[in-house]
TORTOR-203567 format. One record per residue (C-alpha): residue number from 1; chain; x, y, z. Coordinates in Angstrom, 2 decimals, decimal comma. Example, Ala and Ser with C-alpha at 12.3 -4.5 7.8 and 13.67 -1.06 7.14 Angstrom:
pt num = 1&cadena = A&X = 12,30&Y = -4,50&Z = 7,80 .
pt num = 2&cadena = A&X = 13,67&Y = -1,06&Z = 7,14 .
! end
This chain:
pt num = 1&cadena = A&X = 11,88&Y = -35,11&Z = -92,52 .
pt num = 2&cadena = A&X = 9,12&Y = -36,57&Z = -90,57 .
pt num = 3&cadena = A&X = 8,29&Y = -33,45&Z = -88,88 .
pt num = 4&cadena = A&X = 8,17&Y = -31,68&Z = -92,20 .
pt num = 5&cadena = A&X = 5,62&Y = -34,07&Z = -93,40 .
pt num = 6&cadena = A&X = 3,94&Y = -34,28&Z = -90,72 .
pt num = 7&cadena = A&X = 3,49&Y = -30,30&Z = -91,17 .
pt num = 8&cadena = A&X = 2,68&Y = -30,78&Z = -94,94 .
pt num = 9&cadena = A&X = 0,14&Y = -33,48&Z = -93,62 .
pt num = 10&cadena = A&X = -1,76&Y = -30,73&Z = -91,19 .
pt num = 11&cadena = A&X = -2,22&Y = -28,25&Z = -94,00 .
pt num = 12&cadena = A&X = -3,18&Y = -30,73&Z = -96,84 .
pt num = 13&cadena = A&X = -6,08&Y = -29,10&Z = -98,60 .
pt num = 14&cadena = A&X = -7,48&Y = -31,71&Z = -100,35 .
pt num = 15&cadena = A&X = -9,63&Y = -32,79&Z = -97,55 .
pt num = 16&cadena = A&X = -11,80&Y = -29,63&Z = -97,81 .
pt num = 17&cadena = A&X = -14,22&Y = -28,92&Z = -100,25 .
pt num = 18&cadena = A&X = -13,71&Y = -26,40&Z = -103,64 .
pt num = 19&cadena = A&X = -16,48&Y = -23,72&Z = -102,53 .
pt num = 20&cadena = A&X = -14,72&Y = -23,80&Z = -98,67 .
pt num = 21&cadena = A&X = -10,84&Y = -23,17&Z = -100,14 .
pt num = 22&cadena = A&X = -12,41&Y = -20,47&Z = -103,05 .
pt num = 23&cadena = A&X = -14,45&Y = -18,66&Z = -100,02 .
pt num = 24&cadena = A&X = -11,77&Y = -17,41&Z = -97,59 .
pt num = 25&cadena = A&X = -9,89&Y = -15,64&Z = -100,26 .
pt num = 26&cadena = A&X = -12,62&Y = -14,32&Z = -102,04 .
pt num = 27&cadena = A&X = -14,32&Y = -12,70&Z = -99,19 .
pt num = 28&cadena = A&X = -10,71&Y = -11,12&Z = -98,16 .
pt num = 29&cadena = A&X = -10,30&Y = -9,80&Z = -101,36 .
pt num = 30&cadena = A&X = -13,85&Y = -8,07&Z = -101,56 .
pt num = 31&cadena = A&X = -12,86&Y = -7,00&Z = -97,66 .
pt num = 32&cadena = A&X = -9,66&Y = -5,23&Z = -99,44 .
pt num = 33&cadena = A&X = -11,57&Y = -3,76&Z = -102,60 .
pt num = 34&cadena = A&X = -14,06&Y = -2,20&Z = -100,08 .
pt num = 35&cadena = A&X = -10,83&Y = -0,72&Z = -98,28 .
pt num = 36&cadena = A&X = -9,47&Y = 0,25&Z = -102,00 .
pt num = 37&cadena = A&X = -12,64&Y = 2,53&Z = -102,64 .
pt num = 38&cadena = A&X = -13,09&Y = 3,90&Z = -98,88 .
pt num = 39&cadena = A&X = -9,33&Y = 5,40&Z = -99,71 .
pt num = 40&cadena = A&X = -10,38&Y = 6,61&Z = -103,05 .
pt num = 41&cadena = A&X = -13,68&Y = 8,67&Z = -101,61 .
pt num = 42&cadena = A&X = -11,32&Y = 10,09&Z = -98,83 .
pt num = 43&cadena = A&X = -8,35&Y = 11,38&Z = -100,72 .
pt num = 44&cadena = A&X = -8,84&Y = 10,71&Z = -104,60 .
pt num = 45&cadena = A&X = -6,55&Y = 7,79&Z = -104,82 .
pt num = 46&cadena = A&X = -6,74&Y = 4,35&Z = -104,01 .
pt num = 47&cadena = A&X = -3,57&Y = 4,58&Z = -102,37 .
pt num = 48&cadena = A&X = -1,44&Y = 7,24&Z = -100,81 .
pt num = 49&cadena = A&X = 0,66&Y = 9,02&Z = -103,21 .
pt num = 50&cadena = A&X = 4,31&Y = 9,55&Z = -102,06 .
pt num = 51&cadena = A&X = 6,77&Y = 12,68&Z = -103,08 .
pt num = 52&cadena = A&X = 7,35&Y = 10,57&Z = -106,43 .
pt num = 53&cadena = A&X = 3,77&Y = 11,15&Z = -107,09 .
pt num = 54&cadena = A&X = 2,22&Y = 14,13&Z = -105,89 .
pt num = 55&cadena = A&X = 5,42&Y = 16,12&Z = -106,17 .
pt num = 56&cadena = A&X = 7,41&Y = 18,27&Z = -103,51 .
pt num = 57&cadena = A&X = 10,61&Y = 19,44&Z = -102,16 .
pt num = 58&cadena = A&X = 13,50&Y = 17,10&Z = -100,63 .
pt num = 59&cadena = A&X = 15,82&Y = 19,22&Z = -98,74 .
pt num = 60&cadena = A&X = 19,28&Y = 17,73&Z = -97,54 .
pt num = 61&cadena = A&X = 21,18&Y = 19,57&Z = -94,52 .
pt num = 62&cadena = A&X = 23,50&Y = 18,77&Z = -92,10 .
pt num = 63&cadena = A&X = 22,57&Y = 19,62&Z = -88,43 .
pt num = 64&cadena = A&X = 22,47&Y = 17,96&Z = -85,11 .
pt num = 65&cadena = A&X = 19,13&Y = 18,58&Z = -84,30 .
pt num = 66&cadena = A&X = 16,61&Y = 15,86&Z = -83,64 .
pt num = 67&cadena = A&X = 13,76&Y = 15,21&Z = -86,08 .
pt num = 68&cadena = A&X = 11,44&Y = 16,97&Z = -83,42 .
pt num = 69&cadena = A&X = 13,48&Y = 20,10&Z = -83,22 .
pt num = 70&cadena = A&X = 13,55&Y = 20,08&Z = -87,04 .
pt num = 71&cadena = A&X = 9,55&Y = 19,20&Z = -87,44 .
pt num = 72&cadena = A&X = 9,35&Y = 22,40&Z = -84,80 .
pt num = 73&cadena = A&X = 11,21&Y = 24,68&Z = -86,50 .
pt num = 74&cadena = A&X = 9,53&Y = 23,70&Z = -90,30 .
pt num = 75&cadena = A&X = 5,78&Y = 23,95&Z = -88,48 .
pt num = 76&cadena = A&X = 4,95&Y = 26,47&Z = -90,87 .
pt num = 77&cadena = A&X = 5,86&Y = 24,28&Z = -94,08 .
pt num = 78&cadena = A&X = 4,01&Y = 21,26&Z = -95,36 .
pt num = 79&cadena = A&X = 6,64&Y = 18,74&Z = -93,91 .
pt num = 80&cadena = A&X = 6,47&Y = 15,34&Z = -94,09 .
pt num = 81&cadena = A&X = 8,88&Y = 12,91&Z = -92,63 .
pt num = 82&cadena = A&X = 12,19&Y = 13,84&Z = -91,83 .
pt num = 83&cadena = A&X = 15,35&Y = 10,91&Z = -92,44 .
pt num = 84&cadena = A&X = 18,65&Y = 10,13&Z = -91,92 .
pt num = 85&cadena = A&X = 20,58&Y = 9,74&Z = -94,50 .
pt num = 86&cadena = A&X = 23,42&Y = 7,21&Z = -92,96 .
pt num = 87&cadena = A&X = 26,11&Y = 10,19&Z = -93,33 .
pt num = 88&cadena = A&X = 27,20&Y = 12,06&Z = -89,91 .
pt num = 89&cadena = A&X = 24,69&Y = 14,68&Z = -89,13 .
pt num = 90&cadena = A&X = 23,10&Y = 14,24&Z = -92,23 .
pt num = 91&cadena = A&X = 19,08&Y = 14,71&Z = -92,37 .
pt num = 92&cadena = A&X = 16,53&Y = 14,36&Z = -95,65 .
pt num = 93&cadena = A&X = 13,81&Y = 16,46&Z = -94,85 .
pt num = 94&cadena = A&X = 10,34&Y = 16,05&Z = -97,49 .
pt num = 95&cadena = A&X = 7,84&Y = 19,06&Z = -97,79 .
pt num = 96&cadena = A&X = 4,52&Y = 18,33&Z = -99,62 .
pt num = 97&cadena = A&X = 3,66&Y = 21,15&Z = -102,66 .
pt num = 98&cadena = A&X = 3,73&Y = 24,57&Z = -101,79 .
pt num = 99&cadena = A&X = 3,43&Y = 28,12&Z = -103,66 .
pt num = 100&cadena = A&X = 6,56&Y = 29,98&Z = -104,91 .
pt num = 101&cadena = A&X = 6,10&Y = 32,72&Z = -102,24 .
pt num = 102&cadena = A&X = 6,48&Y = 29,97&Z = -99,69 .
pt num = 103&cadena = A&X = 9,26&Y = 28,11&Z = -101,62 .
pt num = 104&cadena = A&X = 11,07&Y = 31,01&Z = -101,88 .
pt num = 105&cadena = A&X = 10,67&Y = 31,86&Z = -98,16 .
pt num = 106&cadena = A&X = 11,98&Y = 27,95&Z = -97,08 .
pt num = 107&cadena = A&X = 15,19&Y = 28,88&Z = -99,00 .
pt num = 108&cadena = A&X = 15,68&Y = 31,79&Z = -97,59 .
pt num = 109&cadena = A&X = 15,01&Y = 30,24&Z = -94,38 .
pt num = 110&cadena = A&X = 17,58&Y = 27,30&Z = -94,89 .
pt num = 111&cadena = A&X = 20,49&Y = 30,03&Z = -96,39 .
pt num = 112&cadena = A&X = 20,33&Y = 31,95&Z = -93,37 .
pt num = 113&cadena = A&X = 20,00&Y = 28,84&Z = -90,64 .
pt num = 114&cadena = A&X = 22,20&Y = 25,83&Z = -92,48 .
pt num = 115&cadena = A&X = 24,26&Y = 27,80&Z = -95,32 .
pt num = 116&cadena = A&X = 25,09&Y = 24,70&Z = -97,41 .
pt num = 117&cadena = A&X = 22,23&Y = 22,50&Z = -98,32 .
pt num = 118&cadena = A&X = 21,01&Y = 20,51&Z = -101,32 .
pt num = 119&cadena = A&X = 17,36&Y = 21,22&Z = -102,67 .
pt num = 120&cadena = A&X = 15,01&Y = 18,94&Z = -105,00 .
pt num = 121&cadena = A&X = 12,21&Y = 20,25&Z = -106,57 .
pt num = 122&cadena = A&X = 9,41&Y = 17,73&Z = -107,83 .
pt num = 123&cadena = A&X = 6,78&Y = 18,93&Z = -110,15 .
pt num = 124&cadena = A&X = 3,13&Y = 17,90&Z = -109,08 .
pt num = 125&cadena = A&X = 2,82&Y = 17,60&Z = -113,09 .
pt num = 126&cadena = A&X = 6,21&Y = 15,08&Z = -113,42 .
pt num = 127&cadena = A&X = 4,53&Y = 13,41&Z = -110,35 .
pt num = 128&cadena = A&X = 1,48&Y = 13,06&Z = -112,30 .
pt num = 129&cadena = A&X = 3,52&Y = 11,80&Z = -115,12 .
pt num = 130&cadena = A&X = 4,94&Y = 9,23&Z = -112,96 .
pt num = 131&cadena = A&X = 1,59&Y = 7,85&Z = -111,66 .
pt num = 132&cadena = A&X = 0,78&Y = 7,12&Z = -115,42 .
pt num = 133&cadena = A&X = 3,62&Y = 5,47&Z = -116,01 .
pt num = 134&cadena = A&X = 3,33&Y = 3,34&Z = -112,88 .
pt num = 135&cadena = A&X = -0,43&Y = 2,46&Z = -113,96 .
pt num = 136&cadena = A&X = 0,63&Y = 1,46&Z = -117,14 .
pt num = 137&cadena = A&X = 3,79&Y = -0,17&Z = -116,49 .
pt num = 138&cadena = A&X = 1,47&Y = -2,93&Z = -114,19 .
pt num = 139&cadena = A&X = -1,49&Y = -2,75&Z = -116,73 .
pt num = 140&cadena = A&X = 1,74&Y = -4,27&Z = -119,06 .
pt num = 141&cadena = A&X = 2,56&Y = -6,40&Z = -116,76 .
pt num = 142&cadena = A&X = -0,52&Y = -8,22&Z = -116,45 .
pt num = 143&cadena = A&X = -1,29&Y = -8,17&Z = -120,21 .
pt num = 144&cadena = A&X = 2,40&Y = -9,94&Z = -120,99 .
pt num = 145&cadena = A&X = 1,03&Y = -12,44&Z = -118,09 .
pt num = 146&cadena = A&X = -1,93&Y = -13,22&Z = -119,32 .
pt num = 147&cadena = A&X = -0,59&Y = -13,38&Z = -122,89 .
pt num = 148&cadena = A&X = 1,98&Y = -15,93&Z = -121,91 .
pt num = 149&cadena = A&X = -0,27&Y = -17,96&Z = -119,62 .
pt num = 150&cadena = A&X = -2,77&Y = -18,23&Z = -122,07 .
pt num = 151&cadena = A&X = 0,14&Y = -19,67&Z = -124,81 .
pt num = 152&cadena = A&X = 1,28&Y = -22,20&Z = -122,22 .
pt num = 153&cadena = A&X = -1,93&Y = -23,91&Z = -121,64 .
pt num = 154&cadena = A&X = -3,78&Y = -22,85&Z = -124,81 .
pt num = 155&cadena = A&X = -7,32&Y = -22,71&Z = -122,73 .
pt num = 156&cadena = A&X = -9,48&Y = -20,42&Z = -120,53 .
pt num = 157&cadena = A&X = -9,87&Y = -21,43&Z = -117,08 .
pt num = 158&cadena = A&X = -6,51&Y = -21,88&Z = -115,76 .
pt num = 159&cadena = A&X = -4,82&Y = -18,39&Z = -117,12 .
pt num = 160&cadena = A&X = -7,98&Y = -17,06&Z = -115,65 .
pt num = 161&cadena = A&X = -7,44&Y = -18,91&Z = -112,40 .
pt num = 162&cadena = A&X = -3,90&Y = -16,89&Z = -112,42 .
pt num = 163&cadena = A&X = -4,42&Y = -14,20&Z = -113,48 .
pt num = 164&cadena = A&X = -7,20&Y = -13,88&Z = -110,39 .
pt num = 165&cadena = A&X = -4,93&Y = -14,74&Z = -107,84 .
pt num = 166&cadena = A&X = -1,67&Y = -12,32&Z = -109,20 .
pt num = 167&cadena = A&X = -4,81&Y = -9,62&Z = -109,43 .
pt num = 168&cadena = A&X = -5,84&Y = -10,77&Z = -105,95 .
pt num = 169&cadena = A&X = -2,09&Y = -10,29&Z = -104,37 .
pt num = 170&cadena = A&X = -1,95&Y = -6,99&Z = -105,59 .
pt num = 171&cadena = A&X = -5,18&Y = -5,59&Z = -104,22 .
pt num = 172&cadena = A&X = -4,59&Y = -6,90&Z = -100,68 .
pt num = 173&cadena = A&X = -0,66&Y = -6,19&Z = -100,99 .
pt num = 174&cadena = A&X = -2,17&Y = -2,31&Z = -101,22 .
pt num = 175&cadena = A&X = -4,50&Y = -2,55&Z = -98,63 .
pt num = 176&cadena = A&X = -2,58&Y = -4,02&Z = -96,54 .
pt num = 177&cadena = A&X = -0,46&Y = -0,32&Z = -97,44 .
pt num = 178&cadena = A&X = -3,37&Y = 1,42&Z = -96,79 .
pt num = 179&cadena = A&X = -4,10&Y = 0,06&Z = -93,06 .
pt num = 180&cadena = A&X = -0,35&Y = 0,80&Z = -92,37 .
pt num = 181&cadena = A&X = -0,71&Y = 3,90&Z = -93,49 .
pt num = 182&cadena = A&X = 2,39&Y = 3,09&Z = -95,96 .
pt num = 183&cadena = A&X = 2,84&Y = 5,64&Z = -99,41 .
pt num = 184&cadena = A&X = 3,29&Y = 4,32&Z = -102,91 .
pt num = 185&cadena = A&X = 6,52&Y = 5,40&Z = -104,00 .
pt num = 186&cadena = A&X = 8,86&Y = 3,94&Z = -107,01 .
pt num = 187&cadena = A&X = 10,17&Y = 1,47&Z = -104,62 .
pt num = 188&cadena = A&X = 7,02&Y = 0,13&Z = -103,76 .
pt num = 189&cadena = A&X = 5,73&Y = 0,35&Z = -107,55 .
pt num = 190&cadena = A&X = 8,68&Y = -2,03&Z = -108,03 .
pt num = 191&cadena = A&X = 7,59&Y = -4,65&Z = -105,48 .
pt num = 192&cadena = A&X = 4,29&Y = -4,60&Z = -106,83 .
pt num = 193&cadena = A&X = 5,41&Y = -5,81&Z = -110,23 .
pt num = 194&cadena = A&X = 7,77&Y = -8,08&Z = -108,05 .
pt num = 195&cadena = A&X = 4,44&Y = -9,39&Z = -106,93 .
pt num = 196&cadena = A&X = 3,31&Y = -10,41&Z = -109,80 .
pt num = 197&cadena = A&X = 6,28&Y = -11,91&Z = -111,13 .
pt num = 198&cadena = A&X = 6,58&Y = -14,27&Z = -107,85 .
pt num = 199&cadena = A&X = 2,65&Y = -14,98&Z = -108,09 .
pt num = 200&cadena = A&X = 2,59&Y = -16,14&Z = -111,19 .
pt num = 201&cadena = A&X = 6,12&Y = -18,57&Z = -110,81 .
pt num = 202&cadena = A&X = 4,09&Y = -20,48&Z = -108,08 .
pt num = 203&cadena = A&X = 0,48&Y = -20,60&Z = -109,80 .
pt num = 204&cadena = A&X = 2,50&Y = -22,06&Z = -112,75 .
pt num = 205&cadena = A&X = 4,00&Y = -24,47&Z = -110,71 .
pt num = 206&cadena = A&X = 0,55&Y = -25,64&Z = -109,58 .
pt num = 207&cadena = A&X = -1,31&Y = -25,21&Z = -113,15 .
pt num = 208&cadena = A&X = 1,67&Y = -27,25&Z = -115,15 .
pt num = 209&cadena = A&X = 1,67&Y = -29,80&Z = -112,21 .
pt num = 210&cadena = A&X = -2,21&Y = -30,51&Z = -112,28 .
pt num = 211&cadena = A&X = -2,66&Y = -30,43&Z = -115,77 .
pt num = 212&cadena = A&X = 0,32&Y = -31,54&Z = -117,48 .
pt num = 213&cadena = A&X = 1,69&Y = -34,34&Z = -115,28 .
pt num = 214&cadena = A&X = -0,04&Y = -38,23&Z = -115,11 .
pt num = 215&cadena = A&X = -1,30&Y = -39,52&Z = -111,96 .
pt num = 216&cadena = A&X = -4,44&Y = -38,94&Z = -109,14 .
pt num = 217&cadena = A&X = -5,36&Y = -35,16&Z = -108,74 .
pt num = 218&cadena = A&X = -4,90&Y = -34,98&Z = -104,96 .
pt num = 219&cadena = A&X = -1,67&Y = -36,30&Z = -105,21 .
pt num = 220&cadena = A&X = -0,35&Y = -34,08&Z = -107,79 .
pt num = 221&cadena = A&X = -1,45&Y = -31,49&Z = -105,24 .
pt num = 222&cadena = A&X = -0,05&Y = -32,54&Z = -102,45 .
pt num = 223&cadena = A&X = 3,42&Y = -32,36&Z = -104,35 .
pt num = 224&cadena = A&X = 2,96&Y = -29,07&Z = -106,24 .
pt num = 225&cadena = A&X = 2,17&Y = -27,41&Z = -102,92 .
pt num = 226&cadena = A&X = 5,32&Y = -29,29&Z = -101,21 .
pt num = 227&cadena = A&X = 7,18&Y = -27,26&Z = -103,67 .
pt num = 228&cadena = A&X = 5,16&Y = -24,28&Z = -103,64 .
pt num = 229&cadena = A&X = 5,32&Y = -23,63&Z = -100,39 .
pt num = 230&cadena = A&X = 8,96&Y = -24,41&Z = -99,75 .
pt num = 231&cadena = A&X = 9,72&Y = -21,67&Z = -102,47 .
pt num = 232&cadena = A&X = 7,73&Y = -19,73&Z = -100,95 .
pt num = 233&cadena = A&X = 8,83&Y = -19,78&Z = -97,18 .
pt num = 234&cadena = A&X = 12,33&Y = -19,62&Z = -98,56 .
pt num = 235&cadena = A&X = 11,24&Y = -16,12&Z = -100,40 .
pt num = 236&cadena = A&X = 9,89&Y = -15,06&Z = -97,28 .
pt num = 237&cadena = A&X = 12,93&Y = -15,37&Z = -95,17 .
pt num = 238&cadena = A&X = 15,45&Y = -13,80&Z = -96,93 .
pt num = 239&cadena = A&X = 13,21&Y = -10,51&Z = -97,78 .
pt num = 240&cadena = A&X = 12,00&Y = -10,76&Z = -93,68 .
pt num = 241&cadena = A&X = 16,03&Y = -10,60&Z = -93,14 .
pt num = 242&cadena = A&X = 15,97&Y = -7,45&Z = -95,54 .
pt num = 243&cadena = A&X = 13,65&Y = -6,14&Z = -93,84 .
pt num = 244&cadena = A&X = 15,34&Y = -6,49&Z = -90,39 .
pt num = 245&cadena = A&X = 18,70&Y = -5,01&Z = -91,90 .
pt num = 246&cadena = A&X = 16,72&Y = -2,29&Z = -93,75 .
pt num = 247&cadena = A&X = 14,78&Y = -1,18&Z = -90,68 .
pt num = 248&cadena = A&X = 16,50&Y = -2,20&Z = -87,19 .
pt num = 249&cadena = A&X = 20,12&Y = -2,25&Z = -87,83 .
pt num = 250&cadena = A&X = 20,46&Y = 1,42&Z = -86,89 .
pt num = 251&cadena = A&X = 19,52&Y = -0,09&Z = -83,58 .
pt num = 252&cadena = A&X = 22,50&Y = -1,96&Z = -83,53 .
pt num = 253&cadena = A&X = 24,66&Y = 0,21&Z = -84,26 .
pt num = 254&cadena = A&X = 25,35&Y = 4,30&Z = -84,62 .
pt num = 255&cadena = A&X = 27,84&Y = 3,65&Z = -87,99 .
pt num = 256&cadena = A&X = 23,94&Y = 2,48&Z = -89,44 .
pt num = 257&cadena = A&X = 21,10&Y = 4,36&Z = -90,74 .
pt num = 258&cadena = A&X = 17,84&Y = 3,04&Z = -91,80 .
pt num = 259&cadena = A&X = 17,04&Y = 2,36&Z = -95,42 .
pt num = 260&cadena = A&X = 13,67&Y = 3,52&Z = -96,77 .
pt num = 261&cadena = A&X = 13,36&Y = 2,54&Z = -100,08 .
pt num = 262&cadena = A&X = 14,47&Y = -1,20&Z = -99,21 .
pt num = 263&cadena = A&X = 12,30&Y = -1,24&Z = -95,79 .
pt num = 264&cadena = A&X = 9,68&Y = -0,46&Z = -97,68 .
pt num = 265&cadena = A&X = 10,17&Y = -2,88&Z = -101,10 .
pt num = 266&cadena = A&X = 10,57&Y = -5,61&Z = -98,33 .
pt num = 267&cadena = A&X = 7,18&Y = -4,77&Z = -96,45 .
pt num = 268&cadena = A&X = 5,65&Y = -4,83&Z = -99,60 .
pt num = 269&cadena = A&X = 6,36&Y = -8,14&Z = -100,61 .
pt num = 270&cadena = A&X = 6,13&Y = -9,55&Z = -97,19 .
pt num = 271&cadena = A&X = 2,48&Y = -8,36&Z = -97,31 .
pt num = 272&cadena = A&X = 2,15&Y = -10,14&Z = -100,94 .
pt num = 273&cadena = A&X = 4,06&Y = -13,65&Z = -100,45 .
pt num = 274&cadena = A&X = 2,02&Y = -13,79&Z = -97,30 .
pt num = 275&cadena = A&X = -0,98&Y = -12,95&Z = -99,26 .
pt num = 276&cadena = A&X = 0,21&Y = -15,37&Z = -102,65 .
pt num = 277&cadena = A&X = 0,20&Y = -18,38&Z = -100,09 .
pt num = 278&cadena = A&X = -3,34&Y = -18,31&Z = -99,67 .
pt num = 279&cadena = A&X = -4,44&Y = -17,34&Z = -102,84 .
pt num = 280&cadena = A&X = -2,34&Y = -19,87&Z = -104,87 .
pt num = 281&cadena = A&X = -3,00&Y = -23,05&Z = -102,78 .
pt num = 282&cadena = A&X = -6,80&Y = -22,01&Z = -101,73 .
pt num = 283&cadena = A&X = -8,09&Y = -19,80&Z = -104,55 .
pt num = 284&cadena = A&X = -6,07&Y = -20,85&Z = -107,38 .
pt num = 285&cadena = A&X = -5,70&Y = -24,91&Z = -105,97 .
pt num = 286&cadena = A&X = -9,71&Y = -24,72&Z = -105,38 .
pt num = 287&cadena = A&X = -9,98&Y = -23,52&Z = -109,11 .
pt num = 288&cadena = A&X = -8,07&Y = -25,72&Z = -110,88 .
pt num = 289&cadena = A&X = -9,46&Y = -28,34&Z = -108,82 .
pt num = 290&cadena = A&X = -12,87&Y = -27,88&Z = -109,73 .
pt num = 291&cadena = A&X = -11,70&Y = -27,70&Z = -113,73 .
pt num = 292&cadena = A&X = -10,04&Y = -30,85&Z = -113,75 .
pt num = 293&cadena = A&X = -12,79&Y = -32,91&Z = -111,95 .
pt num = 294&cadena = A&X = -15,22&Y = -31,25&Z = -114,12 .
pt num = 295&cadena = A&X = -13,18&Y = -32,44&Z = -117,37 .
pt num = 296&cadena = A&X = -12,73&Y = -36,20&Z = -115,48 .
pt num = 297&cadena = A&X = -16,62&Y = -36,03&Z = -115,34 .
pt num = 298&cadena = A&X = -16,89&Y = -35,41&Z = -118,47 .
pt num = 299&cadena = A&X = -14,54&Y = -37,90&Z = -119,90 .
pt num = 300&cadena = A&X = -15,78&Y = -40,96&Z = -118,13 .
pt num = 301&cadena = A&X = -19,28&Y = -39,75&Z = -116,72 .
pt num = 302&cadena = A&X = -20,39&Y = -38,62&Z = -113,72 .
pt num = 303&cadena = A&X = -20,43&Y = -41,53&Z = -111,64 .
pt num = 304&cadena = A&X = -16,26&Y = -41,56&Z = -112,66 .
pt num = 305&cadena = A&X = -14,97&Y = -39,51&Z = -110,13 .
pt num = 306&cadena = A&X = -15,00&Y = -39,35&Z = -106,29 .
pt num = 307&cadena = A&X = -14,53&Y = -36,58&Z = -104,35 .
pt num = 308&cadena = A&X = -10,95&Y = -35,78&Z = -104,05 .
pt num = 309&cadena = A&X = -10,55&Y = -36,37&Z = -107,78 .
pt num = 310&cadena = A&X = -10,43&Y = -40,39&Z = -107,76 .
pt num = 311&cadena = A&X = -11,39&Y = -42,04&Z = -111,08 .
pt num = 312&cadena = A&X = -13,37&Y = -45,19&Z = -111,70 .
pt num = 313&cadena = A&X = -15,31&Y = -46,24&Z = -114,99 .
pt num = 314&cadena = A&X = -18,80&Y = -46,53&Z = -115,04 .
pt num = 315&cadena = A&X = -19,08&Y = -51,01&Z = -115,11 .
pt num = 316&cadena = A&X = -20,48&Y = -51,71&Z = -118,43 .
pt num = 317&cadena = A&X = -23,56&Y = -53,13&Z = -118,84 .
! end
């Protein structure tokens, strides 16, 4: 227990000023909307679009061929990357869009080379459907948010304050795609509206603890972000195992095969619980910091509270 407060003790933020904790994340998040629109000038989209959204063909054969022979012998297809699919043999091969001449060609190709093999086509225009869907199913998201957070607390600031740093998480959750290199797919939609979800449980956490309990300001702080950050950690290491299973056990083991969908779900919100640390007890602490020690002022005058959010009353004269 000592050590642990000890730890708690080195990464107390109430000895920094507001405009010093609101900073840092601010100027990351500015960093990550600048990344956001150099992707969208280079290839139309924010983000890149995986098979769910721009559409293809997923072909499933069984050979023992290595994912270079197989990338060789597709060269004249748009491939993309080539998986195993945890059954003996068993490979899921991904072509990007391509004309009905050269569809028909690729099956002709795979008849005469594999016999048996299992083919999924994706329309570009149900991927397009999808990437509405997606848009709108976080544009949702956030609205429900923002409805409920403003309910709770019944003024502006604070939903504001959360609905920044959920916003925040997001933006640098993608970037943080985008330097990677990493596709949005429906798994990674899903961890993205995970995101939010686990943003917004630990800015409420800090919001109801500031405003809604009695006592100094810095020491509500200190014990919301005890809390916070416990959650938090604890989060963290059980999707960082995920990830390890999803991605390594293979390793391991032969009677393994990688899993995609949940490597990639778990990279994603590794990227945003990472992120939600600093924008919940920096950006959204710094915030709500500033509101309540405004109100204070107001309440008992200027000369009421000292910095750190201590109260005394002006001596009467």
């Amino acid at each position: 227990m000592p050590e642990r407060e000890s730890v708690f003790e080195k990464l107390d933020i109430t000895k920094y000023p507001v405009k010093k904790l609101v900073a840092i994340p601010l100027i990351i998040l500015l960093i990550s909307l600048a990344m956001l629109t150099y992707t969208q000038l280079s290839i139309d989209s924010p983000v890149r679009l995986g098979m769910d959204f721009k559409g293809g063909i997923i072909v499933t054969i069984i050979t023992d061929e290595t994912n270079e022979e197989l990338t060789a012998r597709f060269a004249a297809y748009p491939i993309a990357p080539i998986r195993d699919t945890g059954s003996a043999n068993e490979k899921s091969i991904e072509f990007g869009p391509m004309s009905e001449p050269q569809k028909d060609e690729l099956i002709t190709m795979l008849k005469e080379e594999y016999g048996s093999y299992e083919l999924r086509d994706i329309s570009p225009l149900f991927g397009e459907e999808l990437q509405r869907q997606a848009v709108v199913a976080v544009i949702i998201a956030f609205m429900l948010m923002a409805t409920v957070v403003f309910v709770v607390f019944r003024t502006v600031i604070p939903p504001l304050a959360v609905i920044l740093s959920a916003f925040s998480d997001i933006v640098i959750a993608v970037a943080c795609m985008d330097a990677i290199g990493m596709e949005l797919s429906l798994g990674t939609v899903a961890a993205l509206l995970m995101l939010i979800g686990y943003s917004v449980d630990s800015d409420i956490l800090l919001t109801t603890n500031l405003l809604r309990k009695k006592g100094e300001i810095n020491d509500k702080l200190r014990g919301a972000m005890k809390t916070g950050i416990t959650m938090t950690f604890t989060t963290l290491v059980a999707v960082f195992a995920m990830f390890l299973v999803s991605s390594s056990l293979h390793v391991v083991s032969s009677h393994f095969a990688p899993i995609p969908i949940l490597r990639d779900i778990s990279l994603v919100l590794l990227f945003g619980l990472t992120v939600d640390l600093m924008n919940t007890w920096l950006l959204n602490a710094g915030i709500l910091r500033w509101y309540v020690e405004k109100k204070e002022r107001k309440k008992y005058g200027k000369r009421s509270v000292k910095r750190g959010g201590e109260k005394k009353k002006e001596k009467k004269k």
